[in-house]
C-alpha positions as CSV (number, residue, x, y, z in Angstrom):
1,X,302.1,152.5,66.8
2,X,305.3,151.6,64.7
3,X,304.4,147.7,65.1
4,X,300.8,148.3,63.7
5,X,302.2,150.5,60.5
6,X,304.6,147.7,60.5
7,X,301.4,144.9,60.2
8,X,298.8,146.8,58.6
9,X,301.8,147.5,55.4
10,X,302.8,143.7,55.5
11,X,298.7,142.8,54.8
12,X,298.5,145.6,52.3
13,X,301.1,143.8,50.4
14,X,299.7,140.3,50.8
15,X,296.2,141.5,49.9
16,X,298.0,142.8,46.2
17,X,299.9,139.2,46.4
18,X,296.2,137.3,46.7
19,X,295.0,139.5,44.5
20,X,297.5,138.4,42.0
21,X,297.6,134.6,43.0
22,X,293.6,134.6,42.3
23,X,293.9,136.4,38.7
24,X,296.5,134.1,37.4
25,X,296.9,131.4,39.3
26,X,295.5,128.1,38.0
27,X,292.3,125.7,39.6
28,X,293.7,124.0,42.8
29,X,294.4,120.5,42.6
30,X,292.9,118.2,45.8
31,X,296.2,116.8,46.4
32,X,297.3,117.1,50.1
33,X,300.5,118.4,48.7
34,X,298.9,121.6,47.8
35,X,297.1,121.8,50.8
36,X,300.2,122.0,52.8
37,X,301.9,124.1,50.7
38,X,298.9,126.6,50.9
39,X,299.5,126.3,54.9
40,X,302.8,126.8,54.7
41,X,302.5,129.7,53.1
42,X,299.5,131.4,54.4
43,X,300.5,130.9,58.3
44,X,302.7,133.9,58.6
45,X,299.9,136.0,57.2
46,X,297.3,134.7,59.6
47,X,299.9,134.9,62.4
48,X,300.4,138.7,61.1
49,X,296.9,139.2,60.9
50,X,296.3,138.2,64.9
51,X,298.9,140.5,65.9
52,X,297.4,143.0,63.9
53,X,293.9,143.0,65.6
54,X,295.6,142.2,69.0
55,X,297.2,145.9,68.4
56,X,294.2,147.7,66.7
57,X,291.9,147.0,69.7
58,X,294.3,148.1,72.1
59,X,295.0,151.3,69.8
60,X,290.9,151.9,69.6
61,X,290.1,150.9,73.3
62,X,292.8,153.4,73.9
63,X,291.5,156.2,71.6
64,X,294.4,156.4,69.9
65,X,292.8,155.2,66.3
66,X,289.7,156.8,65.3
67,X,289.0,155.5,61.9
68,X,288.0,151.8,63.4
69,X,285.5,150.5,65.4
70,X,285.7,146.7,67.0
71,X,283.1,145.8,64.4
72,X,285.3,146.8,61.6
73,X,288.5,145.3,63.0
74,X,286.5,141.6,63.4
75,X,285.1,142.3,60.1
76,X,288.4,142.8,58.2
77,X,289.8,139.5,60.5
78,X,287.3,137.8,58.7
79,X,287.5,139.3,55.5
80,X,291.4,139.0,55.3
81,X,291.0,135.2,56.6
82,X,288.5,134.7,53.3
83,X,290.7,136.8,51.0
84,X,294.0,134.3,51.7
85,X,291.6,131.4,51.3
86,X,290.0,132.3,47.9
87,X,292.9,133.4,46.0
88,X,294.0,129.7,46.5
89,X,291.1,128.0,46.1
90,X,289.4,129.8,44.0
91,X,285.8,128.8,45.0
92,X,284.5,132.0,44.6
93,X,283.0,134.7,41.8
94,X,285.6,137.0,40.7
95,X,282.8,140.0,41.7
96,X,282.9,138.3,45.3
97,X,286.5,138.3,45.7
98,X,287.1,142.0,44.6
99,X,284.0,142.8,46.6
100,X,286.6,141.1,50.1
101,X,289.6,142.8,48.5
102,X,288.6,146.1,48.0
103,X,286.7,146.2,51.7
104,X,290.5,144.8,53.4
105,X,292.3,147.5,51.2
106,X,290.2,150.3,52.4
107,X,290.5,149.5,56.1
108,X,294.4,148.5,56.0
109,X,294.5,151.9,53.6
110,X,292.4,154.2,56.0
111,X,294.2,153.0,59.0
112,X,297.6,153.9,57.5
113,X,296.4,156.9,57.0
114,X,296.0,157.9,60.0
115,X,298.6,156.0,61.5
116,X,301.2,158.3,59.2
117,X,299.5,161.5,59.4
């Protein structure tokens, strides 16, 4: 349980840092030099973000979490994925990309929740 508070706090935070890379950040340039950089950066979240659901389905198949549901924890993989990607890219409507950030928040937020409670 400690390792999933541990992962679902770290992508809280990195949702807020996406969220603040897509507001002010500036239009990506098509250099490969920005394209690596972007990997550099974004690996540990994705690498985060597999442990993550690796522990929430053993947590639900378990019972232990009731908040989530498979579907919601392969949604929120693929929202979390999209969120990291369009706060660099930017290739997306503002409405869009709130619409991703504000789903992640509530599941990372909801299972926190519970996880502390």
């Amino acid at each position: 349980m400690e390792e999933l508070i541990a992962y679902t706090t770290t992508l809280l935070e990195e949702i807020d840092h996406c969220h603040n890379r897509f507001i002010t950040g500036e239009k990506p340039n098509k250099e490969r030099a920005f394209f690596l950089e972007m990997k550099k950066e974004s690996e540990p979240v994705f690498a985060t973000l597999d442990k993550w659901v690796e522990r929430s389905e053993e947590l639900v198949k378990q019972r232990k979490i009731t908040v989530l549901h498979p579907q919601q924890i392969d949604a929120t993989k693929e929202n979390m994925e999209s969120l990291v990607l369009h706060s660099y890219y930017k290739d997306t409507r503002k409405r869009r990309f709130m619409e991703i950030y504000k789903s992640c928040y509530y599941i990372f937020a909801q299972l926190l929740k519970e996880l502390t409670t």
